[in-house]
C-alpha positions in Angstrom: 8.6 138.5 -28.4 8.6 140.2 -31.8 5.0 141.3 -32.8 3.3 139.5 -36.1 3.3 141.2 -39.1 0.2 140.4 -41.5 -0.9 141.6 -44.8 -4.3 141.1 -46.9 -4.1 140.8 -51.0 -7.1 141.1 -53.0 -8.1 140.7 -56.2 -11.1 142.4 -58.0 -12.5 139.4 -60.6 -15.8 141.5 -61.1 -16.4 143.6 -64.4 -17.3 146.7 -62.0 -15.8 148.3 -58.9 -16.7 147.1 -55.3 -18.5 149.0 -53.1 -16.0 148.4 -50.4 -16.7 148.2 -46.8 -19.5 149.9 -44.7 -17.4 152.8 -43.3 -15.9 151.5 -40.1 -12.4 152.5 -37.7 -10.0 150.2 -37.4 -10.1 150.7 -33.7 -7.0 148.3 -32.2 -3.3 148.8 -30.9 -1.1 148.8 -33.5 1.2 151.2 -35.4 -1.1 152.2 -38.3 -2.5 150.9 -41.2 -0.6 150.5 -44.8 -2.2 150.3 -47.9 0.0 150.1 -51.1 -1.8 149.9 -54.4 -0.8 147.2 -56.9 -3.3 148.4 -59.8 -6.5 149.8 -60.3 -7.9 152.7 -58.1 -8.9 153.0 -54.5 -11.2 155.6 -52.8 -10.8 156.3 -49.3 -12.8 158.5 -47.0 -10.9 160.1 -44.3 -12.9 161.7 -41.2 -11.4 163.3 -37.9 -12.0 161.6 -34.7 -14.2 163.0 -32.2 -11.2 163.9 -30.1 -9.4 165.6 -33.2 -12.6 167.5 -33.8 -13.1 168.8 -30.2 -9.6 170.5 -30.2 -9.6 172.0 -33.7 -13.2 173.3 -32.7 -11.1 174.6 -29.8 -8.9 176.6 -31.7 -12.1 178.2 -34.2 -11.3 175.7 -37.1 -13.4 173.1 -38.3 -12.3 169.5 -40.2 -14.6 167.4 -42.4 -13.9 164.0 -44.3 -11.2 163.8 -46.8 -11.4 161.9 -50.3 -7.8 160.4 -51.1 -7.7 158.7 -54.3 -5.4 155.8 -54.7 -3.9 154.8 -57.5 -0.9 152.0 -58.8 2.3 153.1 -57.0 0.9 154.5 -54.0 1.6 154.3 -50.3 -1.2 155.9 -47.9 -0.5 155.1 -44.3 -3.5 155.5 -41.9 -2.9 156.4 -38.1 -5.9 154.5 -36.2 
């Protein structure tokens, strides 16, 4: 059996930006998560897992969240 294959559009209608969602993980089995934007501007805030922090803590370096800035034309693809 092939797996599905779904997509979310969205339009903004207000005058201002959206807040967005409460920061959250997309915490189920699949191969990622694709964003492409269509117009506008998106700002998303990256973090490390728990697990990804442990090792680079292993290995004396430290990761914090990172700001990537979306804008028409571009493809981010998110690992969850």
């Amino acid at each position: 059996d092939e797996q599905p294959i779904w997509f979310f559009v969205g339009l903004n209608t207000h005058a201002s930006a959206l807040a967005g969602r409460p920061e959250h993980t997309d915490s189920i089995a699949h191969d990622g998560t694709w964003h492409f934007q269509l117009s506008g501007t998106k700002l998303w805030r990256l973090r490390p897992t728990a697990e990804l922090e442990a090792m680079a803590r292993e290995k004396g370096q430290r990761l914090g969240p990172l700001d990537v800035l979306c804008r028409p034309g571009d493809l981010i693809v998110v690992s969850t």
